[in-house]
C-alpha positions in Angstrom: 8.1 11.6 32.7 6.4 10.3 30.0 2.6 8.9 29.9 2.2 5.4 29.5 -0.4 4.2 27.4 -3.5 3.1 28.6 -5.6 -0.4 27.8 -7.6 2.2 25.3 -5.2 3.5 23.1 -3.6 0.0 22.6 -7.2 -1.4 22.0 -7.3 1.3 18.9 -3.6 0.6 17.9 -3.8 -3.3 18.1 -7.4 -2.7 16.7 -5.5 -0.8 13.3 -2.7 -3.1 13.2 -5.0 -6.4 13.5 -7.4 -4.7 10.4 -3.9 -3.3 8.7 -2.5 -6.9 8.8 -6.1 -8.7 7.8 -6.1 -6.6 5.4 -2.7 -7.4 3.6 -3.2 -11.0 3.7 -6.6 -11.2 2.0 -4.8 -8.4 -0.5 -1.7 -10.8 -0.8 -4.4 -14.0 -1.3 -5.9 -12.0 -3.8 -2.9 -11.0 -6.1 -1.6 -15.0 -6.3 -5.0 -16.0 -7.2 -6.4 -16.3 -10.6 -8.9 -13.9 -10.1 -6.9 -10.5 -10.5 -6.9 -9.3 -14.4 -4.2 -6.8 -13.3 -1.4 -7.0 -15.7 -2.2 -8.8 -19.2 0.3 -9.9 -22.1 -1.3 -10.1 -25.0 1.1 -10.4 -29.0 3.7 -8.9 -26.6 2.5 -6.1 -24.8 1.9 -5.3 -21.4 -1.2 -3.9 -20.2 -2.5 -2.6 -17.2 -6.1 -2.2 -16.0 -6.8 1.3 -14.7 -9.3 -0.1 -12.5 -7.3 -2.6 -11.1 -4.3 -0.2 -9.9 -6.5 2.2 -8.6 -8.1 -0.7 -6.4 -4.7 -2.3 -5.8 -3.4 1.7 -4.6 -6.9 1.9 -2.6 -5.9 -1.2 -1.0 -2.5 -0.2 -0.2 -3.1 3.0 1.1 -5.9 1.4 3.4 -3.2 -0.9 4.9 -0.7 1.5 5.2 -3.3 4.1 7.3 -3.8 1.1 9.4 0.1 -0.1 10.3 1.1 3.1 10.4 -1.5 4.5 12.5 -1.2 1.5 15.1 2.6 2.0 15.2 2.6 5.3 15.7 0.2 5.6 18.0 2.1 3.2 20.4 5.3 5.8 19.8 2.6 8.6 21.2 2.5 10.4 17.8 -0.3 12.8 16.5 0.4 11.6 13.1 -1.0 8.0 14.5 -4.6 9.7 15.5 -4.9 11.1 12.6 -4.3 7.6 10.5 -6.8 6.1 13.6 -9.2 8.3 13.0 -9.4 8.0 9.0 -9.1 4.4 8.2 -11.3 3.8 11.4 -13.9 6.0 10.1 -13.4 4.4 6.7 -14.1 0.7 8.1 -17.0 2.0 10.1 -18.7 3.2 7.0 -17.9 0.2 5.2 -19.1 -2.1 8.0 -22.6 0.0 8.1 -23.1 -0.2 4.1 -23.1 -4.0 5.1 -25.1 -3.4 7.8 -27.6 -2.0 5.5 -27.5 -4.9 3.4 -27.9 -7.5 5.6 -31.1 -5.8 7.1 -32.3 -4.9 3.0 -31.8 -8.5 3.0 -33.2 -10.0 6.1 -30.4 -11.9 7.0 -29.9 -11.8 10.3 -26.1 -13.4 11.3 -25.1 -10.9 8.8 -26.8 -7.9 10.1 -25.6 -9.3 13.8 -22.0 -9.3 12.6 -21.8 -6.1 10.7 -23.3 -5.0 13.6 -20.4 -6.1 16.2 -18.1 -4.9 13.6 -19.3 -1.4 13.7 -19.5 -1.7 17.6 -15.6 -2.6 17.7 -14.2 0.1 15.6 -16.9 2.8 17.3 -14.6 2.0 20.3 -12.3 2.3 19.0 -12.5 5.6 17.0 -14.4 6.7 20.2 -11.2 5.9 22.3 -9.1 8.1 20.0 -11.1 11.1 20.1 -11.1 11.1 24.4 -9.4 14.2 25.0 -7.1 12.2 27.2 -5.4 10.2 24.4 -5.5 13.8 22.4 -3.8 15.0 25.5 -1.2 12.4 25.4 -0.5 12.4 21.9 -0.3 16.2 21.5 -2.9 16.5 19.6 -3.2 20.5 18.9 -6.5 22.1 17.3 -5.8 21.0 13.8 -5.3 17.4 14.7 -9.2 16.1 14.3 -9.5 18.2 11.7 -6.7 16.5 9.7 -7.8 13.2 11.2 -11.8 13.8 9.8 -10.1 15.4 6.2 -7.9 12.8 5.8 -11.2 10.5 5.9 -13.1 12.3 3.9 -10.5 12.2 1.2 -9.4 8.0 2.0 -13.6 7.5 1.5 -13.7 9.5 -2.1 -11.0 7.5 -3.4 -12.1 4.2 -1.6 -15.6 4.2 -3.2 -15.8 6.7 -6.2 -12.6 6.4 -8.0 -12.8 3.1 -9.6 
């Protein structure tokens, strides 16, 4: 007899889908607006910008992390806490760079919403990392690990290769 999931792991996986699907539509906005210099033609040619694909890849790996993750953590893989655990990680950081801002700032509805932001996805990484949800996803030794490298490596490419 198989587990069934409990209200915490489908708060993370809705939580992942819900940022995975956000996500996409602000990406999708973004690529019918004016405001991507993605692909030029200029005297016949066809250019790309470097910066541009990277950011567009970034973005698309981001979403996938999240889907994916969600998905798979409601079919009760391992392969879902891993994805959980890096994009969540990745959002958290971004949400406390804002965080910082808004308190550098003063402003105080921002600070208050970064805030709940980085409350949300704390609970939601924290919820993944319960050793009941590791226990029902078979998560073996190398699984946090993974989840916590696979982080580390989303977070170089998200913010240093631009």
């Amino acid at each position: 007899m198989t587990e069934k999931l409990t209200w915490k792991e489908k708060y993370s996986a809705i939580l992942l889908m819900t940022i995975g699907l956000i996500y996409f539509l602000v990406w999708i906005i973004s690529i019918f607006s004016e405001t991507t210099g993605f692909i030029r033609v200029e005297d016949d040619k066809l250019s790309m910008s470097k910066s541009e694909l990277l950011s567009h890849v970034r973005t698309l790996l981001t979403i996938f992390f999240c889907v994916a993750g969600g998905i798979l953590i409601f079919r009760k893989q391992k392969t879902g806490l891993v994805f959980g655990i890096a994009a969540l990680i990745l959002f958290i950081i971004i949400c406390s760079g804002g965080l910082y801002q808004a308190i550098k700032i003063q402003e105080s509805r921002l600070a208050i919403f970064a805030s709940t932001g980085v409350i949300i996805l704390s609970a939601g990484l924290i919820f993944l990392l319960l050793p009941s949800v590791r226990k029902k996803l078979n998560a073996n030794k190398a699984t946090l690990p993974a989840g916590f490298g696979l982080a580390i490596a989303l977070g170089l490419f998200y913010f240093f290769f631009q």
